[in-house]
N, C-alpha and C positions, 0 to 999 in steps of 0.2 A: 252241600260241600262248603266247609269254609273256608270265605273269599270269594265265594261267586254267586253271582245273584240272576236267579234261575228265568228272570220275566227281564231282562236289560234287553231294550228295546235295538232290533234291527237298523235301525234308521238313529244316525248322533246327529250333533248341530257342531261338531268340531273334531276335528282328530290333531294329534301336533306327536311325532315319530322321534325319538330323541335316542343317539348312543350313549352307552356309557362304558368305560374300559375299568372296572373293580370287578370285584365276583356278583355273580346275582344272587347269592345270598345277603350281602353286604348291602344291596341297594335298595333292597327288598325291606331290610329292615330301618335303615335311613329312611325311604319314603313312610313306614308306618310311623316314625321319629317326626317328624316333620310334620303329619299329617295330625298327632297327637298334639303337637305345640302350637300349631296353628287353633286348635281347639279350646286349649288350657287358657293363650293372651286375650285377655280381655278389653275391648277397644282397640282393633288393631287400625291401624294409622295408614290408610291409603290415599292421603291429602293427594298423591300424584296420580291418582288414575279420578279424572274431572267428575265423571258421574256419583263417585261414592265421597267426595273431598269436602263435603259438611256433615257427614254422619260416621258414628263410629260404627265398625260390621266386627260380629262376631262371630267364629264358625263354627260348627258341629258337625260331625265326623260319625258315619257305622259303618261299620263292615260287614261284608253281606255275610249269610249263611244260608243257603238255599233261599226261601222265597221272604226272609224278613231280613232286616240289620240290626247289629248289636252295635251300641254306644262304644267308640275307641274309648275306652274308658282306661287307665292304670292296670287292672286285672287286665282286660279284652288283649292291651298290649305285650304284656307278658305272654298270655296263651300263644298269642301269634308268633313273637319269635321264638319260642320252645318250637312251634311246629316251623316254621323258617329253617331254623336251625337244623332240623330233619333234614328236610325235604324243602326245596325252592317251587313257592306253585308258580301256576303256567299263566294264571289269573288274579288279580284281588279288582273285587270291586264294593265300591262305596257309595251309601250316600252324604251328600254335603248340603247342609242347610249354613246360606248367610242370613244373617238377620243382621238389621239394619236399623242404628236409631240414632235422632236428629234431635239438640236441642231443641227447645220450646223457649219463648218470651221468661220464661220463670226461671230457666236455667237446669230444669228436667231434660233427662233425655226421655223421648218418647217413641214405642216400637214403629216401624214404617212397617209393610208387607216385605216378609220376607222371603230368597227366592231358590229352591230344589233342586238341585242337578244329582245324576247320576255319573259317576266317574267311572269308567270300566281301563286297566292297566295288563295290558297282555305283555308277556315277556318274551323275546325272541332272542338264542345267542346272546349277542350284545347292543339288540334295539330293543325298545320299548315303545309300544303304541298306546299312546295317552287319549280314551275317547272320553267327552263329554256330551250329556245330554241333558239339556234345562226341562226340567219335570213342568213346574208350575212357579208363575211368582213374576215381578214385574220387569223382570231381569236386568236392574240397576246394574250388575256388573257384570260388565259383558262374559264371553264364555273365553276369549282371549287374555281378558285382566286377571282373570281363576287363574288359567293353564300356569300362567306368570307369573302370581303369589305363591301356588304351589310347588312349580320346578324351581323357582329362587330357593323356597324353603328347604326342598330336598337336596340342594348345590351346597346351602348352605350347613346343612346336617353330614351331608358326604364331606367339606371341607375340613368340620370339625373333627372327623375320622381320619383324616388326611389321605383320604380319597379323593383323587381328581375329578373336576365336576363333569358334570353332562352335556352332551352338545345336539343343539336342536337342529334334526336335517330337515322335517317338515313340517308347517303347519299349512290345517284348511281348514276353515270355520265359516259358516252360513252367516 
């Protein structure tokens, strides 16, 4: 089914529960907005969060569909809001690879090890449970600094709409 990813592990290293007052179709597609543009900027700038503040991180984005994920790609994006636009699913989940690179003496940047989390987004009325789970990878950004770049990004995609942003009622993270 797509948007859900049939093997997303019982056990997260974060959950963070956030309301939001627009329609869930509206939000639904904002996060897919958000999640694409995080993908497209290249060398994104997280000078303020201390672990990543000498390397530029770049992200990349799938959407599950049963047991693989498709590239948020331009096309991937469009399919999803035609079916959005349907029908609001009850799930979307993702994977997100940061990659990670650090000038050299020469003035190269050069790749670090990059680090997997799985995103899983269940929708309720008008909460949303935001789970993460760090696959593999040296987990230079915590699972906290993610939750953070990415509900900034979707506040910020909801603003643009002149949608009121979201508000965080919980976070817990290992």
């Amino acid at each position: 089914m797509l948007g859900t990813f049939e093997n997303f592990p019982e056990n997260f290293h974060g959950i963070l529960r956030f309301h939001h007052r627009g329609p869930l179709k509206k939000l639904q597609v904002n996060l897919l907005q958000a999640l694409h543009s995080l993908s497209r900027e290249e060398g994104l700038d997280l000078s303020s969060i201390h672990a990543v503040s000498d390397c530029r991180v770049n992200f990349d984005f799938g959407i599950a569909e049963g047991a693989t994920f498709n590239y948020l790609s331009r096309d991937m994006l469009s399919a999803l809001i035609e079916a959005i636009s349907k029908r609001a699913l009850p799930v979307l989940d993702f994977l997100c690879v940061a990659r990670y690179y650090r000038k050299d003496g020469r003035g190269s940047y050069r790749p670090l090890k990059f680090d997997y989390y799985l995103l899983r987004f269940l929708f309720y009325d008008k909460n949303v449970d935001f789970q993460i789970f760090h696959e593999r990878g040296t987990r230079r950004l915590s699972i906290e600094d993610l939750s953070k770049v990415i509900i900034s990004r979707v506040d910020q995609e909801l603003s643009e709409d002149g949608v009121e942003s979201t508000t965080v009622e919980d976070v817990r993270m290992l």
